[in-house]
N, C-alpha and C positions, 0 to 999 in steps of 0.2 A: 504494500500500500504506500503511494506516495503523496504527500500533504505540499500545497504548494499556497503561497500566498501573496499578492501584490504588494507593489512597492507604496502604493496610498496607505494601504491597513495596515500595514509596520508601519509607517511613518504619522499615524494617526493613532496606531497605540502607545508609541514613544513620544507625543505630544500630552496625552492624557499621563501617562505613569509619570513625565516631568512635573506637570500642574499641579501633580497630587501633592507634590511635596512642601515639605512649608516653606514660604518664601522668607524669612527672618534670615538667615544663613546665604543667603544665595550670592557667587560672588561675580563680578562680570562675566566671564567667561559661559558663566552656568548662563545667566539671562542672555550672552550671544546666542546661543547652540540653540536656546528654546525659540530666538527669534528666528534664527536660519531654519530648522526643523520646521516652524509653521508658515514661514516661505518655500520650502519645498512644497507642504504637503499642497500650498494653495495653488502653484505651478500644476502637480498632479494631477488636482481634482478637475482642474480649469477644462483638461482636456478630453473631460468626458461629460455623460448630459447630465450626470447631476451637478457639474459646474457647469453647465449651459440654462441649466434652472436657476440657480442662484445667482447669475450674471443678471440673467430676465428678471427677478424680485427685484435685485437691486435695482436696477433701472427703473422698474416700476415704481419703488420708492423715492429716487431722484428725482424723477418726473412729478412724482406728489407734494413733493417739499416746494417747487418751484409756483 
């Protein structure tokens, strides 16, 4: 049996297991990697339709602010 997993759902549960933790401690470095990390993951997700759904709210919300 082979178990196989995307490069979004790692990088989506490495975004959650960092947040968990408490931020009191946290030293540059750590708050880099978390912000890199959820710039990848938004790269990722951008190119598929559930970031083509969320592209579309946003805009729809843009469009309501204005």
């Amino acid at each position: 049996m082979e178990y196989t997993i995307s490069a979004t759902a790692f990088v989506a549960i490495l975004i959650v297991v960092r947040l968990r933790r408490r931020t009191e401690a946290r030293r540059r470095t750590d708050e880099a990697f978390t912000v890199f990390t959820g710039v990848v993951f938004g790269v990722l997700i951008a190119a598929t339709a559930g970031g083509d759904a969320i592209r579309q709210l946003v805009g729809i919300a843009a469009d309501a602010t204005h």
